[in-house]
C-alpha positions in Angstrom: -25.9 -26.0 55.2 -25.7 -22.1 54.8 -24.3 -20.0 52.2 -20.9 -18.8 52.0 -20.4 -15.5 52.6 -19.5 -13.1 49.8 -16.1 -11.5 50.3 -16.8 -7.6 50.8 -15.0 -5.8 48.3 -13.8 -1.7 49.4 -16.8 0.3 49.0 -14.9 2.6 46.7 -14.3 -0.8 44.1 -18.0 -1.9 44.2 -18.8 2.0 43.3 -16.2 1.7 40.5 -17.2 -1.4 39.1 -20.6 -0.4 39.1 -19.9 2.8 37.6 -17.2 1.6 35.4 -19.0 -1.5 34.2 -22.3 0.7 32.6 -19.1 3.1 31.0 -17.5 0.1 29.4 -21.3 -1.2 28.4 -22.1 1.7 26.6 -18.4 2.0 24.7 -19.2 -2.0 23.7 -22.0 -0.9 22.1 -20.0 1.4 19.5 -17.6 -1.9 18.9 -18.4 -4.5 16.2 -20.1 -7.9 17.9 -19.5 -10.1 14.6 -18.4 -10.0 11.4 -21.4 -10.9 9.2 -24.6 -8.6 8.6 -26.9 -12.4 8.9 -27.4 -11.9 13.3 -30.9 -9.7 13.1 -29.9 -6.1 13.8 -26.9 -6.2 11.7 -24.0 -5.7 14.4 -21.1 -5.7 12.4 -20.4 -1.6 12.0 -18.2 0.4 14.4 -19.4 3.6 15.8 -23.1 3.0 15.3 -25.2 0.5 17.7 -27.9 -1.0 16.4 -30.4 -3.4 17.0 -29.5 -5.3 20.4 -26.9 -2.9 20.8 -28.9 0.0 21.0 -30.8 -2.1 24.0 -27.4 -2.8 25.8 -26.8 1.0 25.7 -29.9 1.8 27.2 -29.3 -0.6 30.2 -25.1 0.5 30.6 -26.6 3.9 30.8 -29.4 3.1 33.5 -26.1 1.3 35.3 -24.3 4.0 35.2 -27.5 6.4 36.4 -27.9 4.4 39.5 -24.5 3.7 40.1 -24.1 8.0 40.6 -26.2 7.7 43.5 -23.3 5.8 45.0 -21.1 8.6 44.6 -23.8 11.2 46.3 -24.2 12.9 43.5 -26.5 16.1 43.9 -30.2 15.9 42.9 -30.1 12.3 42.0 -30.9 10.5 45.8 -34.4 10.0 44.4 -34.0 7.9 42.3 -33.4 5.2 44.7 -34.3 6.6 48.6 -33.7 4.3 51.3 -30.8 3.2 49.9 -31.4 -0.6 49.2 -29.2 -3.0 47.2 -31.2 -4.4 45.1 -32.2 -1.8 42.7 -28.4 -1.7 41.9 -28.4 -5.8 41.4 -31.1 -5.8 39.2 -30.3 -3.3 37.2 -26.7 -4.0 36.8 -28.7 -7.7 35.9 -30.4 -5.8 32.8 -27.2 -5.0 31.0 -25.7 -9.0 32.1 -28.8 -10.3 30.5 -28.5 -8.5 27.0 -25.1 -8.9 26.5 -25.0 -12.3 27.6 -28.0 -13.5 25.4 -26.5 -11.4 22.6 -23.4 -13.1 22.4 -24.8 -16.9 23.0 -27.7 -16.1 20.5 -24.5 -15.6 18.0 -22.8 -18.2 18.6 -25.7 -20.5 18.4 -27.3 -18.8 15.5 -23.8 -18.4 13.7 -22.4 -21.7 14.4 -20.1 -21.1 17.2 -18.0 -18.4 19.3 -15.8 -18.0 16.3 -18.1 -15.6 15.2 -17.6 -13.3 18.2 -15.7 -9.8 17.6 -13.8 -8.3 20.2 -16.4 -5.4 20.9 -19.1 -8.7 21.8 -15.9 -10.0 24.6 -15.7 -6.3 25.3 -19.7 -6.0 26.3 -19.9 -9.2 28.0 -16.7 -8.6 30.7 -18.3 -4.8 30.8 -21.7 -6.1 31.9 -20.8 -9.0 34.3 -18.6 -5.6 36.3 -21.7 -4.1 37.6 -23.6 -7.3 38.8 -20.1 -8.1 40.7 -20.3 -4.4 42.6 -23.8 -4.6 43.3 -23.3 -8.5 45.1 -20.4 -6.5 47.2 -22.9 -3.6 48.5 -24.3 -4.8 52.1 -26.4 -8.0 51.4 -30.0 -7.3 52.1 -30.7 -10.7 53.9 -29.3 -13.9 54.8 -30.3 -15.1 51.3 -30.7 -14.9 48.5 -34.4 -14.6 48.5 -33.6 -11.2 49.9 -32.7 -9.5 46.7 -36.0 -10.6 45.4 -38.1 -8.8 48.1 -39.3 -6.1 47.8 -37.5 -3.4 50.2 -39.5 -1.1 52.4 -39.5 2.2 51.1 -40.2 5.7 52.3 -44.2 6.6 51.9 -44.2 8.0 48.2 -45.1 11.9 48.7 -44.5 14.5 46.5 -43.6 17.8 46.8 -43.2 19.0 43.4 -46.1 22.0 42.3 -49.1 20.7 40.2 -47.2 21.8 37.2 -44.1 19.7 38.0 -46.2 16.6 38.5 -48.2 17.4 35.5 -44.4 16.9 33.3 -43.7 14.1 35.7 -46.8 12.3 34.2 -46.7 13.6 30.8 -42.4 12.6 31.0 -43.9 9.0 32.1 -46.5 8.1 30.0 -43.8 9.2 26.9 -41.3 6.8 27.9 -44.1 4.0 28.3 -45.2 5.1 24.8 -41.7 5.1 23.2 -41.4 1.4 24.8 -44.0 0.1 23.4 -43.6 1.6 19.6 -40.0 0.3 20.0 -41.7 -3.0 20.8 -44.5 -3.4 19.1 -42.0 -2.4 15.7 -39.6 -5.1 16.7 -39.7 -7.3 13.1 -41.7 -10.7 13.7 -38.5 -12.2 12.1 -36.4 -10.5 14.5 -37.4 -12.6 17.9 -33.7 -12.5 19.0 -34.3 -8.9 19.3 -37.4 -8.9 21.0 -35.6 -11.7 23.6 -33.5 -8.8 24.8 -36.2 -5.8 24.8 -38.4 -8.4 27.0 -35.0 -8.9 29.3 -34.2 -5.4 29.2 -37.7 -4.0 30.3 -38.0 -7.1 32.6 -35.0 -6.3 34.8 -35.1 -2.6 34.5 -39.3 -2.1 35.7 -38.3 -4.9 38.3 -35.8 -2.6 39.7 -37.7 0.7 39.3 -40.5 -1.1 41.4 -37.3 -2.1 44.4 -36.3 1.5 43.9 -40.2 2.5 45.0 -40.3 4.5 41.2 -43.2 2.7 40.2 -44.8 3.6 43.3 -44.4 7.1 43.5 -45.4 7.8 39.5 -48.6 5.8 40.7 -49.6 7.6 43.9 -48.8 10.9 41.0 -51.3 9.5 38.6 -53.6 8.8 41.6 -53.8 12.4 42.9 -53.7 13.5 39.0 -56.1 10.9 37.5 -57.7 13.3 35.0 -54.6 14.3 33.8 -53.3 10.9 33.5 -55.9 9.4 31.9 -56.3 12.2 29.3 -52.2 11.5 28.6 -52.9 7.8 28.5 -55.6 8.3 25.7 -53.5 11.2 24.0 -50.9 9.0 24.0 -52.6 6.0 22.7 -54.3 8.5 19.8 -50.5 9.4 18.7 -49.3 5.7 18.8 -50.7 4.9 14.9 -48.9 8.2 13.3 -45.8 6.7 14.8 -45.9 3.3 12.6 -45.2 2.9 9.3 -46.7 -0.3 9.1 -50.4 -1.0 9.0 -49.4 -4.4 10.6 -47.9 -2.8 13.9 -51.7 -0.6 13.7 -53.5 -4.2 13.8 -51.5 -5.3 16.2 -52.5 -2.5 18.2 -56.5 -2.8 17.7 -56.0 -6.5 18.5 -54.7 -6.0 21.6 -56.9 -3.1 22.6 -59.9 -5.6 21.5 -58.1 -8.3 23.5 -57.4 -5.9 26.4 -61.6 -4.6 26.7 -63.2 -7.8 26.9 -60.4 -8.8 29.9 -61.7 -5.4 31.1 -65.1 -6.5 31.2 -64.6 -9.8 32.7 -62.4 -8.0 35.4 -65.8 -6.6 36.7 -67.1 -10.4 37.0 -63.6 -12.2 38.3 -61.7 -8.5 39.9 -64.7 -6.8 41.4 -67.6 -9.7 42.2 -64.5 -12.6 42.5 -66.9 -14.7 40.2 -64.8 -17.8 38.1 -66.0 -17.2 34.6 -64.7 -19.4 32.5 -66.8 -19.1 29.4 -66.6 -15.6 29.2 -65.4 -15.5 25.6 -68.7 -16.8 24.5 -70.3 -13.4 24.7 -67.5 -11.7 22.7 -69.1 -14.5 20.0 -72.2 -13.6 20.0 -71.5 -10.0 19.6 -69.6 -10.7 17.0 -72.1 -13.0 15.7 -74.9 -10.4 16.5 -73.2 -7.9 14.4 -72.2 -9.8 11.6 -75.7 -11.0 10.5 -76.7 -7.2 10.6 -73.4 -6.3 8.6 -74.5 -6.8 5.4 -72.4 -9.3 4.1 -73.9 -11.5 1.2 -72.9 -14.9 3.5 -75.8 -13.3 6.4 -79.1 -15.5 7.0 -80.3 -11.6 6.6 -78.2 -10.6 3.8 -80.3 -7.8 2.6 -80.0 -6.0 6.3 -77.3 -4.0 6.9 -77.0 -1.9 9.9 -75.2 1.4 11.1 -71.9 1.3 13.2 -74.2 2.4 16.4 -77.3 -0.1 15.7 -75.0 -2.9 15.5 -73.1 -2.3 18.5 -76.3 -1.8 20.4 -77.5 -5.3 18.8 -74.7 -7.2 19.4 -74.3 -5.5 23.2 -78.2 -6.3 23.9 -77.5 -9.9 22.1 -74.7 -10.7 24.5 -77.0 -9.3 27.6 -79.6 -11.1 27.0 -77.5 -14.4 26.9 -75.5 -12.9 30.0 -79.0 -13.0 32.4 -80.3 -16.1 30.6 -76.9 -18.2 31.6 -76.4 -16.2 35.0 -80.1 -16.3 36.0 -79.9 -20.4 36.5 -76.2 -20.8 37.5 -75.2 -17.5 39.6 -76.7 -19.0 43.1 -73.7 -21.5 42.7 -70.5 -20.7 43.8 -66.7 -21.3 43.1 -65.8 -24.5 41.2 -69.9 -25.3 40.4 -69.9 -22.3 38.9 -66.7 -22.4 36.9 -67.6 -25.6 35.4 -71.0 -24.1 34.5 -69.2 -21.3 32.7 -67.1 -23.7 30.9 -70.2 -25.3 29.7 -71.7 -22.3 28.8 -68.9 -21.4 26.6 -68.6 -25.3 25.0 -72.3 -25.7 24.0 -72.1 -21.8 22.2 -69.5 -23.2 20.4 -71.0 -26.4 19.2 -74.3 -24.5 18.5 -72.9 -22.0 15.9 -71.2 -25.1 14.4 -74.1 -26.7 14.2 -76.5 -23.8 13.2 -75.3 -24.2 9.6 -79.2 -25.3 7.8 -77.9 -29.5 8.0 -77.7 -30.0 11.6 -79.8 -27.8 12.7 -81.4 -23.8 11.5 -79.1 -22.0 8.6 -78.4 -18.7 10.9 -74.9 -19.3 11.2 -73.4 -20.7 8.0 -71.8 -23.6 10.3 -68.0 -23.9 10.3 -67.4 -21.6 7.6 -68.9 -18.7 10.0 -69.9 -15.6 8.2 -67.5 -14.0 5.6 -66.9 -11.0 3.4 -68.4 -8.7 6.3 -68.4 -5.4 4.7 -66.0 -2.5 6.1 -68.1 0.2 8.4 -68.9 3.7 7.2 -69.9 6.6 9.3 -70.6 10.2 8.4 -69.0 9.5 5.2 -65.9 8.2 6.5 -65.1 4.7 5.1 -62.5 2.7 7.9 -61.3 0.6 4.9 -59.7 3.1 2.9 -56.3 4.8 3.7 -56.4 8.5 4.7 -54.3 11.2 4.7 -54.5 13.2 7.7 -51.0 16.0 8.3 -48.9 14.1 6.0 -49.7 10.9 7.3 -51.2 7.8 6.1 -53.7 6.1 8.2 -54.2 2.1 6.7 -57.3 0.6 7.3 -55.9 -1.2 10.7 -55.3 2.2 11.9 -58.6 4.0 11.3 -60.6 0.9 13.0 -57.6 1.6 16.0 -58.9 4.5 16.5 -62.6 3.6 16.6 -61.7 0.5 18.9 -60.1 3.4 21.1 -63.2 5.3 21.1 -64.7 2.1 22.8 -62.2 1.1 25.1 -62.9 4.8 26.5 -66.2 4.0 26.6 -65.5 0.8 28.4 -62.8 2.2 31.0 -65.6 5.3 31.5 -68.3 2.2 32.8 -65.7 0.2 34.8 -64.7 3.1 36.9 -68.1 4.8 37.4 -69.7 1.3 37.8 -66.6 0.2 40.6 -67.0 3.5 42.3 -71.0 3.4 42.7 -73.3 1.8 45.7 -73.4 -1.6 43.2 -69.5 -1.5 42.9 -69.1 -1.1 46.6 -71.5 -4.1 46.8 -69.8 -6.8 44.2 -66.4 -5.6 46.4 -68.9 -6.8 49.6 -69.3 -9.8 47.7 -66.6 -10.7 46.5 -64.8 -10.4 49.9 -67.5 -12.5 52.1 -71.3 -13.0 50.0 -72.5 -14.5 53.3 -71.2 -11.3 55.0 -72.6 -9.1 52.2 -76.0 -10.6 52.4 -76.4 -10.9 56.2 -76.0 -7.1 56.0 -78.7 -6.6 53.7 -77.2 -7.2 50.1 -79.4 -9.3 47.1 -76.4 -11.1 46.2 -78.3 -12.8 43.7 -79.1 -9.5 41.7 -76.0 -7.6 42.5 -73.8 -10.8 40.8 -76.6 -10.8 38.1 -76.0 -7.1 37.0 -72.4 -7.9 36.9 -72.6 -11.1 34.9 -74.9 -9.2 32.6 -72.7 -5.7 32.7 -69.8 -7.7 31.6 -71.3 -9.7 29.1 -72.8 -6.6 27.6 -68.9 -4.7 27.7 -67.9 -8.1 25.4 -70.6 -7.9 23.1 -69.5 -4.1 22.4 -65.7 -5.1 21.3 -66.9 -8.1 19.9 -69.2 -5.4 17.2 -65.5 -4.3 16.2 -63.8 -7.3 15.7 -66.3 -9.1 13.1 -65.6 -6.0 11.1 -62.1 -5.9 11.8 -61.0 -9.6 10.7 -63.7 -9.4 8.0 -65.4 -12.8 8.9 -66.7 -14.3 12.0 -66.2 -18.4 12.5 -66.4 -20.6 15.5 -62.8 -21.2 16.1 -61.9 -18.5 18.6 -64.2 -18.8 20.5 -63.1 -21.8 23.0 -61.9 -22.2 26.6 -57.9 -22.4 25.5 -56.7 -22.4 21.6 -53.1 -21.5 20.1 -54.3 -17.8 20.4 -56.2 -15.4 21.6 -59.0 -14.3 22.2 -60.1 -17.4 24.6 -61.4 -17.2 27.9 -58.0 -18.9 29.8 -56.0 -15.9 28.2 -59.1 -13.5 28.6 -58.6 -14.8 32.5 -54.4 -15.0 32.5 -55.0 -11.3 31.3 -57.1 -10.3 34.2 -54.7 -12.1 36.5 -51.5 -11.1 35.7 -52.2 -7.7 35.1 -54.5 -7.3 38.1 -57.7 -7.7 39.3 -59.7 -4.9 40.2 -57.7 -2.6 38.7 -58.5 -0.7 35.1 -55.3 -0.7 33.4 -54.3 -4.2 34.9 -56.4 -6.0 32.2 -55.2 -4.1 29.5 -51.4 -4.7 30.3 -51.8 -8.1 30.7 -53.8 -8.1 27.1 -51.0 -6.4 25.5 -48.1 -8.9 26.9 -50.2 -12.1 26.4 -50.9 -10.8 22.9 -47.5 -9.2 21.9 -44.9 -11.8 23.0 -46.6 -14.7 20.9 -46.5 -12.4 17.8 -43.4 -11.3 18.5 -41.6 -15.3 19.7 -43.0 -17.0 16.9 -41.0 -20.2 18.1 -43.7 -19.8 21.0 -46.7 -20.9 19.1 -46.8 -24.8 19.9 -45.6 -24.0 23.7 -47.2 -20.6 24.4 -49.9 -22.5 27.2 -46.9 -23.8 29.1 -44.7 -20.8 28.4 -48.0 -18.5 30.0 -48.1 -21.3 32.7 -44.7 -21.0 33.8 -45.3 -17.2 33.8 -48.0 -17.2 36.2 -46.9 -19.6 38.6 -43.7 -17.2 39.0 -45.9 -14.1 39.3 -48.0 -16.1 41.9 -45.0 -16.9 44.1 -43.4 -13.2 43.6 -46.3 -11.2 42.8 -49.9 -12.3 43.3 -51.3 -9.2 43.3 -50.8 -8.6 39.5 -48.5 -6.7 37.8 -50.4 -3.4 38.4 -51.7 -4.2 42.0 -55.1 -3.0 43.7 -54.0 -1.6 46.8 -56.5 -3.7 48.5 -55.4 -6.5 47.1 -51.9 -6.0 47.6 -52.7 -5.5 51.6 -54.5 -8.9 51.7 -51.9 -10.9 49.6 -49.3 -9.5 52.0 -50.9 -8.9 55.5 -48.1 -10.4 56.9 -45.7 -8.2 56.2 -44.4 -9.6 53.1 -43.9 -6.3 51.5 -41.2 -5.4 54.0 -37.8 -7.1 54.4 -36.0 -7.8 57.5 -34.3 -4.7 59.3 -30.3 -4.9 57.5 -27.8 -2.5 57.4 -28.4 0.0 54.4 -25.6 2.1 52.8 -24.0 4.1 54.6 -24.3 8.2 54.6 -20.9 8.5 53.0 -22.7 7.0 49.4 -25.9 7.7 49.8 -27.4 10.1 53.1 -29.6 7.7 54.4 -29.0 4.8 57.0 -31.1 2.7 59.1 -31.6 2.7 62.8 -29.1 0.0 64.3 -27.2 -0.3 61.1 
């Protein structure tokens, strides 16, 4: 049985419904959706869009932008090269997916589609115009699998000066800022909101990544990687001035505590391919580690309280010291033997600071009850539990502790790269890739996946100094192979993974998703595992690579020739200046 095929509209109607369709999006937006203020966002006022209106704006208007290049429009070719249909499909998809959701969420919310105004009618027949244009451009493929392939693109150059690409960066990592205050101040209450950001920013980076975008602010980043990372960080250093809510700032130094110790297992799992699965355990004991040395009345050695930089070096020599005593006996196995080690690694921690509660066994850990009332850090007179003012702003206590926790991801990153691009990194990429290759040419495998079991542990032990002092008590609860939240070592891993492995900013993407979307979809909370599950089984059929991909690992999940699609007819020179040979 094969598919119909669709019936080709004129060129010149596809270009007008696409064109048309983001016009009449954006007008929707300025039209009332329902008549009571009780839908999240209130979209009951004319002229003024608001909540998932302003987000159906935002996608008519990227329609719109991509539908110019249609019309070869001067200056704006780049923004999809070689012409492919599917940038135009999935974008067009963007604003279908808001408007649509919006007006179902109403009428399910609201008790029918009684409660529809005109202007939510108005926004659903605007957005369903595009997504009918782009299905009439030349079909990439014989199916439908086609429009979710990636398309071969030109090689990303650029000829811009250094100055150009400096703005190009600086223009980039703004708009990725931007997103992620927008997001991240979403209301928890609000999760029909956050539906449509997640569907807007899915569709739209799905599309800039078929439109090679992603690509070429990558290979910008690459040839600029100072500059980038010093934006990244300035960046990250603005986001807390940004929110007026300290909740959104411990949001933010969860996820960048979340988002380090995925860093540091991604130099056990990216770089060595080693399947830890207790990794979490050493973010414990750091924790551990620190809080006994905190001060807090609740400490076996209440009367010792540390500084910031003695603790952190206690709880990172703690976690070290546990990292060679578990890797020393268990790293000469390999794959599953060792995974289940790690998981009983990370089990018998757990039972042992349960038990270590002066019944069952020695009082060091206060049992179940963990370690409370751990007492706020203070450095060069700076107290990070007190607001402060700094140019008319107020800095909560989340924020100030945001800022320290930035200091170590720095750190962190700093380690990963320098440790990745050294003779030992080259050598747990050796291993990682064949170990009975590696050692045959001369490689200890043995000590080179010891110093990386040990490196990694140590990197966990660090963040794990911030967090007791962040969530003000330490208990056993966390630390487990899967829980209702994280930090646990299955999402430290699904971090790692979906972000992608061997790559620095990978793990911290794939922290801040699998950290953000269960605050934000509170409905989540009993089916977040499967939800995750679903997610990566998807993302290992479409993307295995991660979402930001090592280029080595991109050219070994896709050596044969998965990145490119068959040779199809492109548009034609008339819309856009560049065809295909044979088209």
């Amino acid at each position: 049985m094969t598919n119909a095929p669709l019936i080709p509209l004129p060129r010149p109607t596809a270009r007008l419904l696409l064109a048309g369709g983001g016009i009449a999006t954006i007008v929707s937006t300025f039209l009332s959706w329902t008549w009571t203020s009780e839908f999240p966002g209130d979209l009951t006022v004319y002229g003024y869009p608001a909540g998932l209106q302003v987000l159906a704006l935002v996608a008519g208007a990227l329609t719109l932008l991509f539908s110019l290049t249609l019309w070869d429009v001067r200056g704006l070719r780049w923004i999809n090269p070689a012409g492919a249909t599917s940038p135009y499909l999935l974008i067009a998809l963007s604003g279908f997916a808001v408007c649509w959701y919006t007006a179902i969420a109403i009428a399910v919310n609201l008790g029918g589609v009684v409660n529809l105004d005109p202007g939510a009618y108005v926004a659903m027949i605007a957005s369903a115009l595009p997504v009918i244009g782009a299905l009439a451009l030349p079909r990439p493929g014989d199916s439908v699998k086609a429009y979710l392939t990636k398309p071969d693109q030109p090689a990303p150059k650029s000829n811009l000066p250094a100055w150009a690409e400096h703005l190009v960066i600086t223009l980039g990592v703004t708009l990725a800022l931007i997103t992620f205050t927008y997001g991240i101040g979403v209301d928890d209450e609000e999760s029909e909101t956050f539906i449509g950001f997640f569907l807007l920013i899915l569709f739209a980076t799905w599309a800039l990544i078929h439109a090679g975008q992603l690509d070429r602010f990558s290979v910008l980043c690459a040839h600029h990687k100072g500059f980038a990372t010093a934006m990244a960080f300035a960046a990250a250093v603005i986001f807390p001035f940004t929110q007026n809510d300290d909740h959104n700032a411990n949001l933010g130094v969860n996820i960048l505590i979340f988002g380090t110790v995925a860093l540091g297992l991604n130099i056990v799992v990216g770089l060595t391919g080693l399947l830890d699965l207790g990794y979490v355990a050493f973010l414990g004991v750091g924790a551990y580690a620190a809080a006994l040395v905190s001060g807090s009345e609740y400490s076996r050695f209440s009367g010792v309280q540390f500084p910031f930089w003695a603790a952190a070096l206690v709880g990172m020599g703690a976690s070290l010291v546990f990292g060679v005593l578990i890797g020393a006996p268990t790293l000469r196995l390999r794959g599953d033997y060792l995974a289940i080690v790690t998981i009983g690694f990370g089990e018998i921690f757990r039972i042992a600071v349960n038990n270590l509660d002066g019944s069952s066994g020695p009082d060091i850990t206060n049992g179940p009850d963990g370690i409370p009332a751990i007492p706020d850090l203070e450095m060069f007179g700076f107290n990070f539990g007190s607001p402060h003012e700094i140019a008319g702003f107020t800095l909560g206590r989340f924020a100030n502790y945001f800022f320290l926790m930035l200091l170590v991801t720095a750190i962190v990153v700093l380690v990963f790269t320098r440790a990745a691009d050294s003779r030992i990194g080259r050598s747990w990429i050796a291993i990682r890739e064949d170990e009975t290759a590696a050692v045959a040419m001369g490689i200890n495998g043995f000590r080179v996946k010891l110093i990386a079991f040990a490196l990694g542990a140590s990197l966990a032990g660090l963040a794990g100094t911030v967090s007791a002092h962040v969530t003000y008590s330490v208990v056993p609860t966390p630390y487990q192979f899967a829980g209702s939240s994280p930090p646990n070592s299955a999402f430290l891993l699904a971090a790692v993974v979906l972000g992608g492995m061997g790559t620095v900013s990978g793990p911290i993407v794939g922290a801040s998703l699998l950290y953000l979307i269960p605050e934000k979809l509170t409905f989540l909370k009993e089916y977040e595992l499967l939800a995750f599950g679903i997610a990566l089984i998807l993302l290992m059929r479409f993307r295995p690579e991660g979402l930001i991909a090592n280029r080595r690992r991109q050219l070994e999940f896709h050596e044969t020739g998965q990145l490119d699609v068959p040779d199809t007819p492109s548009l034609p020179d008339s819309t856009i200046g560049v065809t295909k040979a044979g088209a």
